[in-house]
ROTORNU-578909 format. One record per residue (C-alpha): x, y, z; residue number from 1. Coordinates in Angstrom, 1 decimal. Example, Ala and Ser with C-alpha at 12.3 -4.5 7.8 and 13.67 -1.06 7.14 Angstrom:
2
       px       py       pz     n
     12.3     -4.5      7.8     1
     13.7     -1.1      7.1     2
END
This chain:
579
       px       py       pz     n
    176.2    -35.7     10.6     1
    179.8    -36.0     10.2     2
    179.5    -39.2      8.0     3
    176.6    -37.5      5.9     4
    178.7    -34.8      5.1     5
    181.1    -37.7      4.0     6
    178.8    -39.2      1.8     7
    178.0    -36.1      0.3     8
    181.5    -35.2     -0.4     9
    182.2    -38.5     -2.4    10
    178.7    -38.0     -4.2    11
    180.5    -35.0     -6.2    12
    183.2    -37.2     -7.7    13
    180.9    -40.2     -8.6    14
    179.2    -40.7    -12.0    15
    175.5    -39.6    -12.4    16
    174.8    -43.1    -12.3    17
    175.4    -43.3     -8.7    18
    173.9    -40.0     -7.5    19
    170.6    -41.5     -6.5    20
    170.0    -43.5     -3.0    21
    172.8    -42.5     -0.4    22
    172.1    -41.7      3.1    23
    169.8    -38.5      2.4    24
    167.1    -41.2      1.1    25
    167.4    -42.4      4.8    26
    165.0    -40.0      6.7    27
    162.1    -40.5      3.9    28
    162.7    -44.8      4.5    29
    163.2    -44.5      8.4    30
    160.2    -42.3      8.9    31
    158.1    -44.7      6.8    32
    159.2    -47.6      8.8    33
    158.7    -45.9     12.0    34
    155.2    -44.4     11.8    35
    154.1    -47.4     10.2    36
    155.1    -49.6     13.4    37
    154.0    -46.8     15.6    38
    150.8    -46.8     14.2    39
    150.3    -50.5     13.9    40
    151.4    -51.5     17.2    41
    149.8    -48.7     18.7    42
    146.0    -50.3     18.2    43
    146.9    -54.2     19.2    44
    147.3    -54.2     23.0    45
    143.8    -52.4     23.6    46
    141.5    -54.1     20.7    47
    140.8    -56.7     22.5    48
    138.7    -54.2     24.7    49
    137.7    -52.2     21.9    50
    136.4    -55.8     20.8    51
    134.3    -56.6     23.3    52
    133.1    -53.1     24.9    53
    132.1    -51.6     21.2    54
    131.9    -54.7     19.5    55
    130.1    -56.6     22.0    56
    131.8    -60.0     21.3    57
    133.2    -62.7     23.9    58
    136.5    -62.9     25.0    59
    137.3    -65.9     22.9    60
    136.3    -64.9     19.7    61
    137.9    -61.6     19.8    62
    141.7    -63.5     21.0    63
    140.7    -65.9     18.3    64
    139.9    -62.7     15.6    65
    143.4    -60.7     16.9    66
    145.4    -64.1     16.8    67
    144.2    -64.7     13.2    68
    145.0    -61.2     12.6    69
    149.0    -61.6     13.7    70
    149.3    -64.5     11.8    71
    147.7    -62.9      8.5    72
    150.2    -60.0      9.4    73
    153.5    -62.1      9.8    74
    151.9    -64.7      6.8    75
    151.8    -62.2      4.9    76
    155.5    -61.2      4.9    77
    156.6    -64.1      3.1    78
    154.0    -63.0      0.2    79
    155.3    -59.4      0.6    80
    159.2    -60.9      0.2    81
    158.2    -63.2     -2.5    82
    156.0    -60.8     -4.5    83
    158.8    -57.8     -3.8    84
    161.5    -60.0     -5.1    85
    159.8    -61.6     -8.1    86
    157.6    -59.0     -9.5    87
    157.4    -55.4     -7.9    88
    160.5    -54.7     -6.7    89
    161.3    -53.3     -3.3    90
    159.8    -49.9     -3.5    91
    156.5    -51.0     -5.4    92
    155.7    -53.6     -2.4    93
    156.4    -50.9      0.1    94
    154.4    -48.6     -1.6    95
    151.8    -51.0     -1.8    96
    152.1    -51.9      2.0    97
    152.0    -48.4      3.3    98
    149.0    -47.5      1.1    99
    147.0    -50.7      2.3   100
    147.8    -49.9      5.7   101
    146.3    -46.1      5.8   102
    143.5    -47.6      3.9   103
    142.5    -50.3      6.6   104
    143.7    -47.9      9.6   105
    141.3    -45.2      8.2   106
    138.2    -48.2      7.9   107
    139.1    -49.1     11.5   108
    138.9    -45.7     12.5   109
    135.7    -44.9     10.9   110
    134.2    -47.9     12.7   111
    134.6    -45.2     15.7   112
    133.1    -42.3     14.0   113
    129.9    -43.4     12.3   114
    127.4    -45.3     14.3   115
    126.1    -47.9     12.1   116
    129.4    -49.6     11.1   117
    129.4    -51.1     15.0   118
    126.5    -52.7     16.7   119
    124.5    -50.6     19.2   120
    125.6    -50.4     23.0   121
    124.5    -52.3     25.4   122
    121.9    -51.8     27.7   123
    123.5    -51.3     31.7   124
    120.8    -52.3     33.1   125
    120.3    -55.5     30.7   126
    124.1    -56.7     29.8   127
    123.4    -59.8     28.9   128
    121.0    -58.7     25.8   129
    123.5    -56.7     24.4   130
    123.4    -56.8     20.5   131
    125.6    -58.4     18.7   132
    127.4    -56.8     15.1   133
    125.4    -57.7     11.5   134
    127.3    -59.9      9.4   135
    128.2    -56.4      7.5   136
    129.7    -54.9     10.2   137
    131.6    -58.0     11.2   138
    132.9    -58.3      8.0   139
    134.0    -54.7      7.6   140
    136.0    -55.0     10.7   141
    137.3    -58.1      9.6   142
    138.1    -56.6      6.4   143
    140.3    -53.8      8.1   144
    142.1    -56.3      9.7   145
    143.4    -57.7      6.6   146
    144.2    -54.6      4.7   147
    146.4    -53.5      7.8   148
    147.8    -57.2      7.6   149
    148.4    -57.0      4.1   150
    150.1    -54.1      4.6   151
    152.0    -55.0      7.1   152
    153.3    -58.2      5.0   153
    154.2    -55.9      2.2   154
    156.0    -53.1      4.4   155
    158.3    -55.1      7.1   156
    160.0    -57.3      4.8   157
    161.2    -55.0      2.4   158
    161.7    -51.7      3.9   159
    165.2    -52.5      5.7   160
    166.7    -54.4      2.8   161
    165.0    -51.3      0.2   162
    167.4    -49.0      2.3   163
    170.0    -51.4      2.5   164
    169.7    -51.4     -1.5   165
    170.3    -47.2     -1.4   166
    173.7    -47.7      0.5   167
    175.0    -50.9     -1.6   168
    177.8    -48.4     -3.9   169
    180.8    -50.1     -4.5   170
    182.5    -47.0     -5.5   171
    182.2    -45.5     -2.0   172
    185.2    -46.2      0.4   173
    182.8    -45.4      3.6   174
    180.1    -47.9      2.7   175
    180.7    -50.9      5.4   176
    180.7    -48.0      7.7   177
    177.7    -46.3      6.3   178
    175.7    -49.6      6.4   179
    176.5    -50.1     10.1   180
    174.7    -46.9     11.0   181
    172.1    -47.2      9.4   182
    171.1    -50.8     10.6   183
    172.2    -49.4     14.3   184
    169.6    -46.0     13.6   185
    166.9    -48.7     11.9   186
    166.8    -50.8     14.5   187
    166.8    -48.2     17.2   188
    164.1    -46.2     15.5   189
    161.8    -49.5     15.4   190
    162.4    -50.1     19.8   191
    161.5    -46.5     20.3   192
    158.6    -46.8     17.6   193
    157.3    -50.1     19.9   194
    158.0    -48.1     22.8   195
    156.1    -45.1     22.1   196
    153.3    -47.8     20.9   197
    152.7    -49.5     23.5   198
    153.0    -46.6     26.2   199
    151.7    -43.4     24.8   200
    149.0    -44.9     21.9   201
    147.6    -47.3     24.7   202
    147.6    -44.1     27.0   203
    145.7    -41.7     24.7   204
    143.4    -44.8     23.8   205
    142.1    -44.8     27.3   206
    142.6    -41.3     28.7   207
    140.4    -39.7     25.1   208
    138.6    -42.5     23.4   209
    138.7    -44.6     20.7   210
    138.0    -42.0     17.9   211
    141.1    -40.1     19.3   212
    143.2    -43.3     19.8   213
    141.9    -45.2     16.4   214
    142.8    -41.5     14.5   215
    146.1    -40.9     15.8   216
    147.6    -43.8     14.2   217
    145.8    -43.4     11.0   218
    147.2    -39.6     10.7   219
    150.4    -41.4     11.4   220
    149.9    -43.8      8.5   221
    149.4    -40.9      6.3   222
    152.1    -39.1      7.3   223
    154.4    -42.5      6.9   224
    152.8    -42.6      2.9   225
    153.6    -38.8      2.2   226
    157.4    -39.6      3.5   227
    158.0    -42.8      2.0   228
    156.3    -41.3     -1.5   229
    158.1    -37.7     -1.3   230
    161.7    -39.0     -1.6   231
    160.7    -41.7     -4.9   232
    162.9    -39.2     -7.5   233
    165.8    -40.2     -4.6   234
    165.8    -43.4     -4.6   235
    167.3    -46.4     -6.4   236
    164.8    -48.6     -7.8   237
    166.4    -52.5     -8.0   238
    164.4    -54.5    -10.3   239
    162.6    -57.5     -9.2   240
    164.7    -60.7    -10.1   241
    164.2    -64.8     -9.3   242
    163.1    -65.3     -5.6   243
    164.7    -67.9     -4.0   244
    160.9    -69.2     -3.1   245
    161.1    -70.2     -6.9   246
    164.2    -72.1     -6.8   247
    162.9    -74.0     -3.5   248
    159.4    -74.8     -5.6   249
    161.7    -75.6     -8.8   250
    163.3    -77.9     -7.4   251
    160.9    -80.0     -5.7   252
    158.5    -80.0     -9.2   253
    161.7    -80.9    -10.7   254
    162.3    -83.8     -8.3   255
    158.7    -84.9     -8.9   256
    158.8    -85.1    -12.2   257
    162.2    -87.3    -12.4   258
    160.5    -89.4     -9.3   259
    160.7    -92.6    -11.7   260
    164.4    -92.3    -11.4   261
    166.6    -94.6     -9.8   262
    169.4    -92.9     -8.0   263
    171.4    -96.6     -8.0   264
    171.1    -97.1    -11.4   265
    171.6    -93.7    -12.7   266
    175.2    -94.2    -14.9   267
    178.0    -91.6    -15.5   268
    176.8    -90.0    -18.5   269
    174.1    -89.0    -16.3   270
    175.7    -86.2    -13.5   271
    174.1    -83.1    -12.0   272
    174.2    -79.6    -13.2   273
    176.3    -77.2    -11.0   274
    176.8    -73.1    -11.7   275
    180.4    -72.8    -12.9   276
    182.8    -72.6    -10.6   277
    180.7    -74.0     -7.9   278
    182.4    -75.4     -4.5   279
    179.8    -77.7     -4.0   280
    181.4    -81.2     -5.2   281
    179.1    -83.3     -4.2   282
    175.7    -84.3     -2.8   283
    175.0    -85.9      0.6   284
    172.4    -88.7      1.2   285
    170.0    -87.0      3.4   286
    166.9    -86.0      1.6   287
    167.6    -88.0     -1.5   288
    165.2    -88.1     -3.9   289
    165.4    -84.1     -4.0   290
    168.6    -85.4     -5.9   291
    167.1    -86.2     -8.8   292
    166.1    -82.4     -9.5   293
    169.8    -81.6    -10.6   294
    170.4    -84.9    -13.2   295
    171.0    -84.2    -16.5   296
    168.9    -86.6    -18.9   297
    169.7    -85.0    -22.0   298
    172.0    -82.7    -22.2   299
    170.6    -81.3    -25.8   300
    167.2    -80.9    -24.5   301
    168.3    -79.7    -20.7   302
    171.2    -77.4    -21.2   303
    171.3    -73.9    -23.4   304
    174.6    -73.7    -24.8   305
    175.5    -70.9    -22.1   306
    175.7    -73.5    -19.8   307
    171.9    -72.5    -18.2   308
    169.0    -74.7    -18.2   309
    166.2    -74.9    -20.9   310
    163.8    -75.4    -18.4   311
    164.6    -74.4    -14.5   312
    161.4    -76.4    -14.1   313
    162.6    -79.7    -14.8   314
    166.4    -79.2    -14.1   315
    167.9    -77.1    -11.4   316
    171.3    -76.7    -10.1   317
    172.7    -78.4     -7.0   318
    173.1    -74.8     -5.0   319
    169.6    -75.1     -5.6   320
    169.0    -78.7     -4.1   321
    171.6    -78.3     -1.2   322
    169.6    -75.0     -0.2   323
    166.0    -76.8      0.0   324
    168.2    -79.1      2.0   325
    169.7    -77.5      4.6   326
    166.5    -75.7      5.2   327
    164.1    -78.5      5.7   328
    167.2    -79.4      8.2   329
    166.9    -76.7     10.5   330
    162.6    -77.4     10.6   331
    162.3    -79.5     13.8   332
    164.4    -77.0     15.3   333
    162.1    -73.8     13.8   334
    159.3    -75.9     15.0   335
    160.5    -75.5     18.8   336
    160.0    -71.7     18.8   337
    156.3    -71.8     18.1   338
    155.1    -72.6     21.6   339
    157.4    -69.3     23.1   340
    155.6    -67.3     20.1   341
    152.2    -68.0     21.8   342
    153.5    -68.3     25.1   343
    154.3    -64.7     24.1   344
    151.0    -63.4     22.4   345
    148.6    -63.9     25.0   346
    148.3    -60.5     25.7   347
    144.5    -59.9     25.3   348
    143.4    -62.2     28.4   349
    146.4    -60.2     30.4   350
    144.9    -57.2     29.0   351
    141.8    -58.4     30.6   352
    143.3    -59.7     33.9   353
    145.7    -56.0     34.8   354
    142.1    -54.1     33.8   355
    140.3    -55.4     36.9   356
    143.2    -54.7     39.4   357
    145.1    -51.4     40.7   358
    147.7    -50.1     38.0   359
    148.3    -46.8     40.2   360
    152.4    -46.3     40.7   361
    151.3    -42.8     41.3   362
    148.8    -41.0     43.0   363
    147.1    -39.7     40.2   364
    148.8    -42.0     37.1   365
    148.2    -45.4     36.4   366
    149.4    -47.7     33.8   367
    147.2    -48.4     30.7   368
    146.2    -52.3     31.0   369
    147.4    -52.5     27.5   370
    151.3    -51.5     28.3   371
    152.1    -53.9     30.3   372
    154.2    -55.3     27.8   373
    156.7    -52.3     27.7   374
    158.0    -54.4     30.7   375
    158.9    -57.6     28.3   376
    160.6    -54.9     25.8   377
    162.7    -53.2     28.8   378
    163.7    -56.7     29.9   379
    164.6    -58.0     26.4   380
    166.4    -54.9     25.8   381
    168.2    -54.4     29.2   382
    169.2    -58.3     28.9   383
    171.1    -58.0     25.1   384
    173.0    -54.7     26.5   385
    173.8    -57.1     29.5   386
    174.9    -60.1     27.7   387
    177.2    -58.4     24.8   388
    178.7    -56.0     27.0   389
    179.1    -58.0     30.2   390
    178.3    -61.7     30.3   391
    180.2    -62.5     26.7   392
    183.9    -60.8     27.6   393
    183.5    -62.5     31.6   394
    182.8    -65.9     29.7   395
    185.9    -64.8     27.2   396
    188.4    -63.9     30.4   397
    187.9    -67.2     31.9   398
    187.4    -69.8     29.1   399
    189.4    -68.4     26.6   400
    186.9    -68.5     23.9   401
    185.3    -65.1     22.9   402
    182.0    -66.2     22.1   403
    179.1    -66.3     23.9   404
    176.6    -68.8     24.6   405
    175.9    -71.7     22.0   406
    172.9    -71.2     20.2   407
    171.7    -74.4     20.9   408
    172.0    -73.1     25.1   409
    170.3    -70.1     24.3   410
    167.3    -71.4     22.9   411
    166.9    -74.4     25.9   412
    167.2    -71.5     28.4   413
    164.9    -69.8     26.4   414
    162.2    -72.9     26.6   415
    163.0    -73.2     30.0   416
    161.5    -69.7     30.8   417
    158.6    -69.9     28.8   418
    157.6    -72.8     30.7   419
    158.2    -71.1     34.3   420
    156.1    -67.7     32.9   421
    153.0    -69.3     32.1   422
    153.6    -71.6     35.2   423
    154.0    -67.9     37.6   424
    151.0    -66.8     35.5   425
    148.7    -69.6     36.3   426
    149.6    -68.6     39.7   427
    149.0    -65.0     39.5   428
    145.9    -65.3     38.3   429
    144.9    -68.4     40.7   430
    145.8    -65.7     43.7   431
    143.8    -63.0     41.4   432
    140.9    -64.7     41.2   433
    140.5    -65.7     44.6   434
    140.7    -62.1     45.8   435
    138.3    -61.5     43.0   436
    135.6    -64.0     44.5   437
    136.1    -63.0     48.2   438
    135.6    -59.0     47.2   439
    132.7    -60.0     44.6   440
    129.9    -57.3     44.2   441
    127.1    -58.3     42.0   442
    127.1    -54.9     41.3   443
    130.5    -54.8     40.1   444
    131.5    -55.6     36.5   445
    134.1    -57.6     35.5   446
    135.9    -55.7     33.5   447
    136.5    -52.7     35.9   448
    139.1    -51.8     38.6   449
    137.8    -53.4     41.3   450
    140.2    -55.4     42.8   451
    142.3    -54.2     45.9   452
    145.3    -56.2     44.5   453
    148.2    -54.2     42.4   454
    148.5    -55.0     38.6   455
    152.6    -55.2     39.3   456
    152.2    -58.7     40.2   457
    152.1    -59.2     36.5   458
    155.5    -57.9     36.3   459
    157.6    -60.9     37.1   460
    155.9    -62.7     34.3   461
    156.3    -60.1     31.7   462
    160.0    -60.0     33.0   463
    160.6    -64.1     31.9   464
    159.0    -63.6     28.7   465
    161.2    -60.7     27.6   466
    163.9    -62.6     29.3   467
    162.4    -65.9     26.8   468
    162.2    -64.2     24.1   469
    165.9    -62.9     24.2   470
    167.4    -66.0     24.8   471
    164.9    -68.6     22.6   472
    164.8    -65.9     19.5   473
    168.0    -64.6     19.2   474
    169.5    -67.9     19.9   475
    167.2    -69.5     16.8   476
    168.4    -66.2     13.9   477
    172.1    -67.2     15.1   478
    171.7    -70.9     14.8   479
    169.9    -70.2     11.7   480
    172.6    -67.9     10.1   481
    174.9    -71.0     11.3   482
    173.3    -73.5      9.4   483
    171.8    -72.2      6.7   484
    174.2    -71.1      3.7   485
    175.3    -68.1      3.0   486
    173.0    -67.2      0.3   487
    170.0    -67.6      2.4   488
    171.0    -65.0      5.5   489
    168.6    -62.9      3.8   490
    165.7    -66.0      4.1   491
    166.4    -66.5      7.6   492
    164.4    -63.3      8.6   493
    161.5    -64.8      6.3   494
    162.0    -68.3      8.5   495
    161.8    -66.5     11.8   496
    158.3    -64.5     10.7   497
    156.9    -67.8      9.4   498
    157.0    -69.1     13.1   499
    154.8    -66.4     14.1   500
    152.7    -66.6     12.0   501
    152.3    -70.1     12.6   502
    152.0    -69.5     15.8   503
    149.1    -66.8     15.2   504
    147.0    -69.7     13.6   505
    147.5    -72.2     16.5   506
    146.7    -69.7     19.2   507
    143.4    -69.4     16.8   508
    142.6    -72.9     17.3   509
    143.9    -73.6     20.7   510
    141.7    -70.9     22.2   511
    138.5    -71.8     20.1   512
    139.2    -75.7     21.4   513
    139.8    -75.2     25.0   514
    136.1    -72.7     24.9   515
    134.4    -75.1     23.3   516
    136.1    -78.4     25.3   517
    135.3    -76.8     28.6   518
    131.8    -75.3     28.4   519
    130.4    -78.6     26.7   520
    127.1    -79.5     28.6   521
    126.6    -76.0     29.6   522
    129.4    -75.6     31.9   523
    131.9    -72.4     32.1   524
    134.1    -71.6     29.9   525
    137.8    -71.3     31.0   526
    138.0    -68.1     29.0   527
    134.5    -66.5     30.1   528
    134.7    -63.1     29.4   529
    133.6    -62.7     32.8   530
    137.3    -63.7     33.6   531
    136.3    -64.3     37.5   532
    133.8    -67.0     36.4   533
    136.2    -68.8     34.3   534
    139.7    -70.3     35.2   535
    142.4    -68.7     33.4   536
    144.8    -69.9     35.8   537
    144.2    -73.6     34.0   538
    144.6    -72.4     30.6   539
    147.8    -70.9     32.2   540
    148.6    -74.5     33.6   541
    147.7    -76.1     30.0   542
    150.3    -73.8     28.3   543
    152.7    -74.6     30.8   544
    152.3    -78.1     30.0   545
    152.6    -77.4     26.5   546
    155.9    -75.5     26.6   547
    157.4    -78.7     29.1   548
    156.7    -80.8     26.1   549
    157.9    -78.5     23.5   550
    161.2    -78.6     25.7   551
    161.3    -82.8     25.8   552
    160.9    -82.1     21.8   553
    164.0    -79.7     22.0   554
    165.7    -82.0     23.5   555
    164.8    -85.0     21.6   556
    165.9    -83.0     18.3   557
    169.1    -81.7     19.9   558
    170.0    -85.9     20.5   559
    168.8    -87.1     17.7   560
    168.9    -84.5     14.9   561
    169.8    -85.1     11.4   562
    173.0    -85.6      9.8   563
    174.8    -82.5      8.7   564
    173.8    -81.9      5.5   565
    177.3    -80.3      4.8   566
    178.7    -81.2      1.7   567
    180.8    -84.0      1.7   568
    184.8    -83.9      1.1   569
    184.4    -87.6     -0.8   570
    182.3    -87.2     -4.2   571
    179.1    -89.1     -4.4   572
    179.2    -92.1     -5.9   573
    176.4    -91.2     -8.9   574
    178.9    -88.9    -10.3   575
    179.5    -84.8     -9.7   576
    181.0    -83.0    -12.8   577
    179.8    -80.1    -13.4   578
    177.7    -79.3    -16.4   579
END
């Protein structure tokens, strides 16, 4: 309150130019951000029920339909940032977002309310006739999904910098401080908004229904629209300017259209175009024929007489070139966080495993099966407090050197985990499964709590993801940061979601392979959705082994990695004035 009551204060003695944005447009952006990940999170870790109880579908094609849908989501925030930054503007494409996420939330929740949008129930005395949706109702529900990950796309990327935008006044003496809180009260707002998704949403969805649990979130939506869109005279509106996806797609049209250029031959009157007063004296040799994008053939044709380029399409600058360099650098090592992102999303079979067992910690409360994660949040959360408050000042006191962990550490350790969680799930759900078989009733179903074994077995597991996650993720954004140049901290968020989404697709396929692979001939499926017929212990096992040979990768990468692409201190022998 105190530092509101700051801001306010210096608002009175600044120019009516700068009495829009400031810290009172907070509340209308934070709320938006908020409901919107409360509302979104909220229906993930129980769909895959919702999937196959009202949707009637197998247990592979709805992971494969919810996988698809997180890559779509975290795909989609690289169109969200490019389309924000090039066209729209910030507050358009959150707009946008938030609209199109109401809109599929509200299509998703009337597949709960009216009876012909699903496919009928089935019959309990014939399960295995149940009916499955019309290509209309599949395609509505598919249809939600993309709105929501449209939305999504459009919303996450641009709402934290759109505030950022209403704090950035030079003429304000309190605005490092100003910024700080607000990225400490962002990022606190979006834990408790995952918190509160995954705890209380997953409880209401299973304590009152889906047409309770479905609405809540889209009433949250709307609320989330009617902030964000109540406090538009507030806020400042920053155009939309180049993207620096443009320069990265500049430069490499460029490069192929001066492909017929021989960097050996090139001769002094031929040198590449730098901004004025660029620090950047010369080019390295790694990646060269991206070089070619910044030589000036004709200085006449190429060059306005301001010094810019007639055509950014044919000639670019070499902050341009050194940018598309340093970040196909730091690929391999991107790469290597893929297999911990699907390591981490494979929520809907755990969904499916915790629903057959005991989830009682009370007498008369047990867990949802869907919340299960809040114990990879507490863990991730628990661990960061414990490494910057604790960990990093004992390392300091006895080395000398106040940093933490390398990056490089982190992210091995983080590999390291991921491998032993899906190895202590393969054996949770081999010991699982055998209590399954030696209690089976025919009566029983699969998916019910049958099992005299306690869900909290799944704990450890969720504990070395959340402890994977913290060391693999935020070790990658710091090596990222330390690599990349300054110009592109803000693309290192957009690099980071790109590995998700990556990730999304390849759980996709993985899942649809290992069904198909395994039932060929008319065996079982390793991912039955009769989960006590199957054998998701070896799928367990097979990610395990996946995640051993992502770390041999890490490793190879960390040996044999590619030359610094930091500028050289010795100019390049093709000649570096600027233009």
């Amino acid at each position: 309150m105190a530092i509101i009551e700051e801001e306010e204060i210096l608002l009175d003695h600044l120019p009516k130019s700068y009495t829009k944005g400031g810290l009172k447009t907070m509340p209308f952006i934070i709320v938006n951000e908020t409901l919107e990940k409360v509302a979104s999170y909220g229906l993930q870790p129980n769909m895959v029920i919702y999937l196959m109880k009202v949707y009637n579908l197998e247990a592979v094609t709805a992971t494969s339909i919810l996988s698809m849908w997180s890559a779509l989501s975290h795909g989609f925030a690289l169109l969200g940032a490019f389309v924000s930054d090039s066209f729209l503007g910030r507050f358009s494409a959150v707009a946008i977002g938030s609209i199109s996420s109401l809109f599929g939330m509200t299509i998703l929740w009337l597949t709960t309310m009216v009876p012909q949008l699903r496919p009928s129930p089935c019959d309990q005395f014939r399960i295995n006739e149940c009916s499955r949706p019309t290509s209309a109702q599949f395609l509505l529900l598919v249809f939600s999904f993309g709105i929501i990950a449209v939305g999504v796309g459009f919303v996450r990327p641009c709402s934290l910098a759109f505030g950022a935008d209403q704090l950035d006044n030079k003429e304000n003496p309190n605005k490092k401080r100003i910024m700080e809180s607000y990225f400490n009260w962002y990022y606190a707002t979006i834990g408790m908004s995952t918190l509160v998704a995954t705890t209380l949403i997953v409880y209401i969805q299973d304590a009152f229904g889906w047409q309770i649990g479905f609405g809540i979130p889209a009433v949250l939506m709307l609320f989330s629209v009617s902030a964000f869109l109540s406090g538009s005279s507030l806020y400042i509106k920053v155009s939309a300017s180049e993207s620096l996806f443009t320069g990265f797609f500049q430069v490499l049209v460029a490069a192929v259209r001066k492909r017929n250029i021989d960097l050996h031959v090139v001769n002094r009157e031929n040198y590449y175009h730098q901004l004025p007063h660029s620090e950047i004296q010369a080019l390295t040799n790694s990646f060269r024929c991206l070089n070619k994008a910044c030589i000036i053939e004709d200085r006449e044709r190429d060059i306005n007489p301001d010094g810019s380029t007639s055509n950014p399409w044919r000639l670019c600058n070499v902050e341009q070139v050194v940018s598309l360099k340093c970040l196909l650098r730091v690929v391999p090592m991107w790469s290597s966080n893929i297999m911990v992102q699907l390591s981490l999303s494979q929520f809907s079979f755990s969904t499916l495993q915790t629903k057959t067992m005991d989830r009682h910690i009370f007498l008369d409360f047990e867990i949802p099966a869907g919340s299960f994660s809040v114990f990879m949040l507490i863990t991730l959360v628990m661990w960061i407090v414990f490494y910057d408050r604790a960990l990093v000042p004992i390392k300091a006191r006895y080395t000398g050197h106040p940093g933490g962990l390398s990056p490089l550490l982190r992210m091995g350790i983080g590999l390291v985990l991921s491998a032993a969680a899906m190895a202590l799930s393969a054996i949770t759900e081999n010991i699982r499964r055998g209590i399954a078989i030696d209690q089976k009733d025919p009566q029983d179903s699969p998916n019910i709590a049958s099992l005299n074994m306690s869900a909290m077995w799944f704990v450890p597991q969720y504990v070395l993801l959340g402890l994977a996650d913290a060391f693999n993720a935020i070790g990658l954004v710091e090596f990222l940061y330390s690599e990349l140049p300054k110009s592109m901290s803000s693309f290192v968020v957009a690099i980071f979601t790109l590995g998700m989404a990556v990730s999304g697709f390849f759980g996709s396929l993985l899942v649809n392979v290992v069904d198909s692979v395994t039932s060929y001939g008319g065996g079982i499926s390793w991912l039955s959705s009769d989960i006590n017929k199957g054998h998701l212990d070896y799928y367990y096992w097979l990610l395990a082994f996946f995640n051993v040979v992502n770390f041999l990768y890490f490793i190879l990468i960390c040996r044999y990695k590619c030359p610094d692409l930091e500028v050289e201190e010795k100019q390049s022998e093709y000649g570096t004035q600027g233009a």
